[in-house]
N, C-alpha and C positions, 0 to 999 in steps of 0.2 A: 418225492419232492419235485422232481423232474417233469414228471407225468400230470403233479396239479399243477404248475406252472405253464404244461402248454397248454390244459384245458380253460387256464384262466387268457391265456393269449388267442386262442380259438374264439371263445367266446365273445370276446374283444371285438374281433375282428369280422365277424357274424353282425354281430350288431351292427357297429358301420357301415355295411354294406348295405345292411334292411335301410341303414337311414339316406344313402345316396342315391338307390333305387330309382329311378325314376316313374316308374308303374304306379299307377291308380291305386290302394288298397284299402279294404276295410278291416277292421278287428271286431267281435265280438264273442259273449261269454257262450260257452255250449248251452242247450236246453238243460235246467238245473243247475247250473253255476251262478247264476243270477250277473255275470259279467263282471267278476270280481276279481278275472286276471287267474281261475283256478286251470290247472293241467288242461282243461278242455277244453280250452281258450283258442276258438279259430279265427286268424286275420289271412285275409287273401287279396288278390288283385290283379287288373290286369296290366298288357305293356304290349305294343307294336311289335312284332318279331317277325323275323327271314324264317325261314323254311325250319331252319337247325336250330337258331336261337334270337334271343331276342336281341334286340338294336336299339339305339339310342334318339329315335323320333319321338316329340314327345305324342303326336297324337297323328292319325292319318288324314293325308291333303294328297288331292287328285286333281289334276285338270284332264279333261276326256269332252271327246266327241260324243252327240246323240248316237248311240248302237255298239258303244264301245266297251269293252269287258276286262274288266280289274279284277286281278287276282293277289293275293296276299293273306297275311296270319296275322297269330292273336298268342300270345303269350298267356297263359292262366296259372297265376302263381298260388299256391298252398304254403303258408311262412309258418302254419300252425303244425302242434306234432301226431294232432289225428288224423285220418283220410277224410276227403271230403267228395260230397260232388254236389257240384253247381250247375244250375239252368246257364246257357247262354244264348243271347237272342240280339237280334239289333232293332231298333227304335228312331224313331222321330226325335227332333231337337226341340227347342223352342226357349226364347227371352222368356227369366222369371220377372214377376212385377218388381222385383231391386235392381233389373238387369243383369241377373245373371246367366249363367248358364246351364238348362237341364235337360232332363230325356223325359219323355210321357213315361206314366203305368205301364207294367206287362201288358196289362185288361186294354191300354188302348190300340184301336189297331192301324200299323202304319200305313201311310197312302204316301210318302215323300221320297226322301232317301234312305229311311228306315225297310221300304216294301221293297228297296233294289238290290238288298245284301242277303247274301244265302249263304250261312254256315255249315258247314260240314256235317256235324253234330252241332246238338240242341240242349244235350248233356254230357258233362264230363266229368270222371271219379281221378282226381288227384291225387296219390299218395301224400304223407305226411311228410314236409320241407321238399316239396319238390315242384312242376312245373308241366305242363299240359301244353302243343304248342295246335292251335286249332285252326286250318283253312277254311278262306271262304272267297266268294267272289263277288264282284258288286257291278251288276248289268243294267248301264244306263239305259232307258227306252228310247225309243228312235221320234220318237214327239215327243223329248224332255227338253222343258224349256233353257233360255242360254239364262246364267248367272248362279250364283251361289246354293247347293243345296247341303244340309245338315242334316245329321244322324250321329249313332254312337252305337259301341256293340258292350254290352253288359254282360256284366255276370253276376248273378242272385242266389244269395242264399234264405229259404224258406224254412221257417222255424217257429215252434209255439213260445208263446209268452203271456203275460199278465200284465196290466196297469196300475194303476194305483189305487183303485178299488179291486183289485183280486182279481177281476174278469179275463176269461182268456181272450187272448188276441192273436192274432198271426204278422210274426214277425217278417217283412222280407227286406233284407242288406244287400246291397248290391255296389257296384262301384262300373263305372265305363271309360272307355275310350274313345273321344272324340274321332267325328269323322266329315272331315269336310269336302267337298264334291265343285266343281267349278267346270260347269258345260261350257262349251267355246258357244260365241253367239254376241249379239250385242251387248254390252255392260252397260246398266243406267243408274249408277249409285245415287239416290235421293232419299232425302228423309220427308217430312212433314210436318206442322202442328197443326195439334188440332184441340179443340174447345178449350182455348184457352179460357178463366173467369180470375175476377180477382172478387174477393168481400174484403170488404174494410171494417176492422175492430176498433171503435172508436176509444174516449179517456175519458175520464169525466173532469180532466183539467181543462179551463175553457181555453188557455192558452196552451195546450200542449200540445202534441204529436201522438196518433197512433198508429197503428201496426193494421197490415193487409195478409191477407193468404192467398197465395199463385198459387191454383194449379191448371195444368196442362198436359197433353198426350205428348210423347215424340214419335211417331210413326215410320217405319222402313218403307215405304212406297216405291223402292227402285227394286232389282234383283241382286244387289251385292250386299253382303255383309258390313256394317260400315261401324267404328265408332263416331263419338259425337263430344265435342267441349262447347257448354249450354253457359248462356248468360241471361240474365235476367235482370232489368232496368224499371224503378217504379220514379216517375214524376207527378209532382203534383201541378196545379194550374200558375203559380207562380213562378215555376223553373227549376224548382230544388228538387234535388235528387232522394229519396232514402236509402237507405241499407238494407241490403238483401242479401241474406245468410243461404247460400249454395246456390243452384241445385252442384251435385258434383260431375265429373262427366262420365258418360255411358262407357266402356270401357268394349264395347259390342252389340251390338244392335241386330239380330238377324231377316231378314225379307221377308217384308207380310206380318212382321210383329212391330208391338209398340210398346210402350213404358208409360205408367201416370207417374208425371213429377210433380212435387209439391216444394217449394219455396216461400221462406218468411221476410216480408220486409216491417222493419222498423222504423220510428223516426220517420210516417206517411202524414205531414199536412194537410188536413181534411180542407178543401178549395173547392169543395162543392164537384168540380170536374176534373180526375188525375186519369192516367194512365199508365201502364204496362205493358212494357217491351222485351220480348223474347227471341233471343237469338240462337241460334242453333249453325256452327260451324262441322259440317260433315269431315273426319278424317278417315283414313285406311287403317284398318285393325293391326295388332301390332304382326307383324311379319308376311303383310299382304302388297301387294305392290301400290306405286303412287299412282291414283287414275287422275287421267289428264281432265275432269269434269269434275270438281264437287260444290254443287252451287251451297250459296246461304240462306238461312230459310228463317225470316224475320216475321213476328205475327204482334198485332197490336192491339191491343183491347181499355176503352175510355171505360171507366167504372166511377160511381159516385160516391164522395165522399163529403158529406153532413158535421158540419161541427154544431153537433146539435145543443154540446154543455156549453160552446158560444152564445150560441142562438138564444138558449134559456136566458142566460145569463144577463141578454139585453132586454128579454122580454121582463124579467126581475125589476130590471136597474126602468126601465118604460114603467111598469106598475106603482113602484114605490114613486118616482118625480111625480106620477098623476096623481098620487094620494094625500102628496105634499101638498100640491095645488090644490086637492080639493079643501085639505086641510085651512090653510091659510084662506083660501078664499071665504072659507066659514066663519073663520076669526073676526075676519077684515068688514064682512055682512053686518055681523052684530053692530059694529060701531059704525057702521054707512047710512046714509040719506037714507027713508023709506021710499025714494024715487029711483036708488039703483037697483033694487032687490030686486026689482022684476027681471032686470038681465042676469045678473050673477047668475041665479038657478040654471036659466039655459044654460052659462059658460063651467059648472058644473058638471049638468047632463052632458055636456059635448064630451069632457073629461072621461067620465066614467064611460061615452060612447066607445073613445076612441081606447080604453083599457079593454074593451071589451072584442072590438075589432083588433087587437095585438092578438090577446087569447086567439079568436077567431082562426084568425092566420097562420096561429101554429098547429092547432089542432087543423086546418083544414089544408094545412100543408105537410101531415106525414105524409109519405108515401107509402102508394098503395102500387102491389106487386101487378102491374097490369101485362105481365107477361102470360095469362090464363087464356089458353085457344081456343074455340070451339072445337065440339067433339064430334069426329062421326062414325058411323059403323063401317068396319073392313072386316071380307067378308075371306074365309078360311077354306080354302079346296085344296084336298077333297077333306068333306066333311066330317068323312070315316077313314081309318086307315092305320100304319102301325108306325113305331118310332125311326123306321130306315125309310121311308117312304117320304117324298120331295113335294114340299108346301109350299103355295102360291100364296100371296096376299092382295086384294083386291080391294081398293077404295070403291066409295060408293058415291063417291064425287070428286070432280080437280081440284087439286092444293089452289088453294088462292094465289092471283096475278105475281105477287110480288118474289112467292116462292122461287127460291134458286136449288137448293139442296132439300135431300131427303134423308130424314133416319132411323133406324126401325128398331125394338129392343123386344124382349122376351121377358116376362115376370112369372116366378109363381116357388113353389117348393124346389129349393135347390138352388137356384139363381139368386145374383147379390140383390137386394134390398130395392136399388134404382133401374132391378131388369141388366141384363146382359144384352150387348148390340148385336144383331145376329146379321144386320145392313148399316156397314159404316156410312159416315155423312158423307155420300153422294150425290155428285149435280145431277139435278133435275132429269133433263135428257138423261140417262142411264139407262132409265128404264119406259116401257112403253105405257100407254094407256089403252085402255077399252074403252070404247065409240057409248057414249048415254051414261059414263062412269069415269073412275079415274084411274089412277097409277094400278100398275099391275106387275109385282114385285115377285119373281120365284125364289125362293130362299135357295144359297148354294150348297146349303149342308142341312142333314134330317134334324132330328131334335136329339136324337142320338148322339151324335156329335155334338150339338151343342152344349148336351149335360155332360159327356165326358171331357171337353173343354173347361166347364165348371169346375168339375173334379166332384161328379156324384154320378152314380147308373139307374136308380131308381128312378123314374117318372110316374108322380101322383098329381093328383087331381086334377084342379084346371091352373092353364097357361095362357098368361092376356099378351096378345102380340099388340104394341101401340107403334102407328106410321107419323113421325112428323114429319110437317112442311115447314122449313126454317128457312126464315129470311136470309141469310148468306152463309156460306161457309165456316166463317168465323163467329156468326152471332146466333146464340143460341137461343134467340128469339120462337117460338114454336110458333107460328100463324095459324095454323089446323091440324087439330090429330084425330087422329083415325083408328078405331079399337076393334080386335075381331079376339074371340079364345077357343080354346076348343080344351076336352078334357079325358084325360088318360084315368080308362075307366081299370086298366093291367099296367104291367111295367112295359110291355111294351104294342097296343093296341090305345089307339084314343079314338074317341064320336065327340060330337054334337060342336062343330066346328061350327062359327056363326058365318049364316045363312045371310043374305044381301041381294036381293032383287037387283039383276045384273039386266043385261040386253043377252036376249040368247045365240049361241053362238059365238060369244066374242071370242076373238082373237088372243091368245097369251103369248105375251111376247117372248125370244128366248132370252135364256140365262146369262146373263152378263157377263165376260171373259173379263177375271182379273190379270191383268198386264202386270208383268216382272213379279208375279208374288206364289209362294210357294204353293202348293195343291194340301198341304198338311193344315190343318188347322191351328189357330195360334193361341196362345195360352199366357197371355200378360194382359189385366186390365179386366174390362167389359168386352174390349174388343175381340174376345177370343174366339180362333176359326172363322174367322167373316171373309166375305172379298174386299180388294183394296180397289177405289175408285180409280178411273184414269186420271192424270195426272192432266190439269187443262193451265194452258197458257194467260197471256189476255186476251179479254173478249170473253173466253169459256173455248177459246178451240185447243184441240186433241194437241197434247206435245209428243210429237214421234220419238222413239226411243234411240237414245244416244244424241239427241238435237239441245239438252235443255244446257245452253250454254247462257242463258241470262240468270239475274238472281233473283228467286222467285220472290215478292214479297205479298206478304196476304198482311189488310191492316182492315181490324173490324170496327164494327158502328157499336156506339155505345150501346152497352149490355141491356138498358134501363132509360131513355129520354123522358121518360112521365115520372120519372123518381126526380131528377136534375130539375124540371120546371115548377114541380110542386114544391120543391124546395127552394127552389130562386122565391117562388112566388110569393111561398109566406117570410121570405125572408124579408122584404118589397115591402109588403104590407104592414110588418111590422115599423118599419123604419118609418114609413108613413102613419102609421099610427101615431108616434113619437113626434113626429113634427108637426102633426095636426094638435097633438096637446100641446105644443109649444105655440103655436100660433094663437091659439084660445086664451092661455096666459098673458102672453102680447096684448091683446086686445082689448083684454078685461083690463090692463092694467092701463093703457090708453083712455080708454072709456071716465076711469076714476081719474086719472090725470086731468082731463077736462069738463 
């Protein structure tokens, strides 16, 4: 009796401990338990530890000099009653598109704070309920930029499985521990936004209110780690506010990465011309210090809004008065002098004119998308080559006068639908041009990297790289794009890059240095692994790091002005229609008065 009684207090108190632990762990079923919780049930994890045993951090933070050398361990815990052994490796960080927090694939390979940690071993065989404790050291480079870098050290377990059609799959579980790195150097904590768009969802009530869709990027563009508390404000052209449901706020943000937010506003009076204001207040992550600089970063975008079941509505209520009038005037003919007939008909035809010019007006005032650029060929060097190898892009003419920014995307098997940006929207100056040609763009990373940013390895077919020339920063107006592809005839070998009659000899300009942004590629969005533009003042001059003490505000040109005036305009037309058949009535009715 004794003896079940301490086994039931033992066990008691095992459990408890599993639950106050503070270590990383994962549980899963052995191969053939199908994870049902049988005997073979292995959960593991890791946790921060000193030499002899583990400690109570929740995750590893260093600050260090460029050249300096961190040493420390790794706690790998076994909570299951089999022996195990686990791969352990360290990895790249990167913002998930909900703003979370993750590590890249084994498969991908690190270039950050991931390529600066070396463990001891790479595998490790854990007895069952027990604990593995694993050295390693983490050697900053001596040209490692000043601000925040991120990484984690994992441990995986590899294992066969099946899905739900039967097929096998290879299972790999894994669980990490954060690792955050803070080089001494200057700090520039900044965010961004960028493309902002609103659509507005119309009603079919002629007096009601509809509803708009925000979305927009938040971008890290400084070197620190930062969270963010996001607002978002929709007015229409009368002054009224609507309701806008979230966004919520970013809870971390890492350097070089971004976030697509998406926000609903309801209750948007369509006034022909509303806009959308987005506000983005930079904070310090929770247990990071307060930096004396965190500007506000406010972005404004005019988008049109058609109350078009209005519009019908008068053009309706315009048709039926003129039918009345013609109505009556018909009545009125039969029993009139044979001396007025001859007018009435003109004051008739004018009627049924001016019904006609209403129609006219509406049909000749949808709008029509005139945001369509001209296209031109950009030309793909080198022609031939393999997937680690560094592609330039080469217009075959300059972005039009008006051009401020440029922005480049990638399509094809494996990339999302609208192409992945492989050249964020950067000013103009950025990059150089070729002399009898235009813009001359080196990409910063292979295509290799850009698919394993996607989250695929295979590279097929053909891939269309498209360069726009956009009217400002904020308006995603396209002025000229510019199209070159080339196509992966292996997984990793591609030809037939298009060709473009250049000036021979030209010049390729070098590779543009992204300022405060990590060397890892980034993995949230479209934007994933790209460089981040420099950061320009007003005017477009360079803001040196650690100077940006104003609050930057970017406010764009409306999305669409040929949508807004084709709408004003049959709106105009219409109204005049209406009063010209009232004037014709007047008149007729003047005419029989005398």
């Amino acid at each position: 009796m004794i003896t079940t009684s301490a086994r039931r207090i033992a066990a008691v108190l095992a459990a408890c401990l599993l639950a106050v632990l503070p270590a990383t762990h994962a549980s899963a079923g052995a191969p053939g338990d199908g994870g049902q919780g049988s005997p073979g049930r292995t959960t593991f994890g890791v946790q921060p530890s000193a030499a002899k045993k583990p400690d109570a951090r929740p995750n590893f933070s260093y600050g260090a000099t460029p050249g300096a050398l961190v040493k420390d361990h790794i706690a790998v815990f076994n909570y299951g009653t089999k022996p195990l052994t686990l791969r352990v490796y360290a990895q790249d960080a990167f913002t998930t598109a909900d703003g979370g927090f993750d590590l890249f694939a084994a498969k991908h390979k690190p270039t950050d704070a991931g390529s600066w940690i070396e463990l001891r071993k790479d595998q490790v065989k854990i007895p069952a309920r027990s604990r593995v404790i694993v050295p390693f050291t983490l050697t900053v480079p001596a040209k490692a930029t000043p601000g925040d870098h991120t990484a984690g050290i994992v441990a995986s377990l590899s294992a066969a499985g099946a899905d739900d059609k039967g097929s096998k799959v290879a299972l790999d579980q894994r669980v990490g521990a954060r690792v955050y790195l803070r080089v001494a150097g200057a700090l520039t904590p900044r965010l961004a936004v960028e493309d902002l768009r609103t659509v507005y969802d119309g009603t079919a009530n002629p007096f009601g209110t509809g509803s708009a869709t925000v979305t927009y990027t938040v971008r890290n563009t400084g070197n620190v780690r930062l969270a963010a508390h996001q607002t978002v404000t929709v007015r229409d052209g009368l002054g009224g506010t609507a309701e806008v449901s979230g966004p919520r706020d970013l809870p971390e943000l890492l350097p070089g990465d971004s976030v697509a937010v998406t926000a609903k506003a309801t209750g948007v009076l369509p006034a022909f011309r509303d806009t959308t204001s987005v506000t983005i207040d930079p904070e310090p992550v929770r247990g990071d210090i307060q930096h004396r600089i965190l500007p506000r970063v406010t972005a404004t975008e005019a988008f049109t809004a058609v109350p078009w079941a209005f519009l019908a509505l008068l053009l309706v209520l315009a048709t039926a008065v003129t039918l009345v009038l013609i109505r009556r005037h018909r009545r009125r003919r039969s029993r009139s002098a044979p001396a007025r007939s001859v007018s009435r008909p003109k004051q008739a035809v004018g009627l049924a004119a001016a019904t006609v010019l209403a129609a006219g007006a509406f049909v000749g005032g949808t709008p029509v998308d005139a945001r369509a650029a001209d296209a031109g060929r950009l030309a793909v060097t080198p022609g031939k080559g393999s997937d680690t190898q560094a592609i330039t892009l080469t217009a075959e003419a300059p972005c039009p006068a008006r051009t401020t920014n440029v922005i480049a995307r990638v399509a094809g098997a494996g990339f999302p639908r609208d192409g992945q940006i492989v050249v964020g929207n950067a000013p103009l100056t950025t990059y150089g041009t070729v002399p009898g040609a235009g813009l001359s763009i080196p990409l910063m990373y292979t295509m290799r990297d850009y698919a394993g940013t996607a989250g695929f390895t295979t590279l097929r077919g053909t891939y269309t790289f498209t360069v726009s020339c956009l009217k400002g920063p904020f308006d995603p107006t396209s002025l000229r794009n510019f199209t070159g592809s080339l196509r992966f005839t292996q997984n990793s070998a591609y030809r037939d890059g298009t060709k473009v009659a250049l000036p021979e000899k030209a010049p390729v300009p070098p590779s543009p240095a992204a300022p405060n942004a990590s060397t890892a590629p980034e993995a949230s969005g479209q934007s994933q692994g790209l460089p981040v533009p420099a950061a320009t003042g007003q005017g477009g001059a360079a803001v040196p790091p650690g100077t940006a003490q104003t609050v930057p505000v970017a406010a764009a040109e409306d999305s669409d002005p040929a949508l807004t005036a084709w709408s004003v305009t049959g709106f105009g037309v219409c109204l005049l229609a209406l009063a010209t058949a009232v004037a014709l009535r007047v008149r007729g009715r003047r005419a029989r008065s005398e």
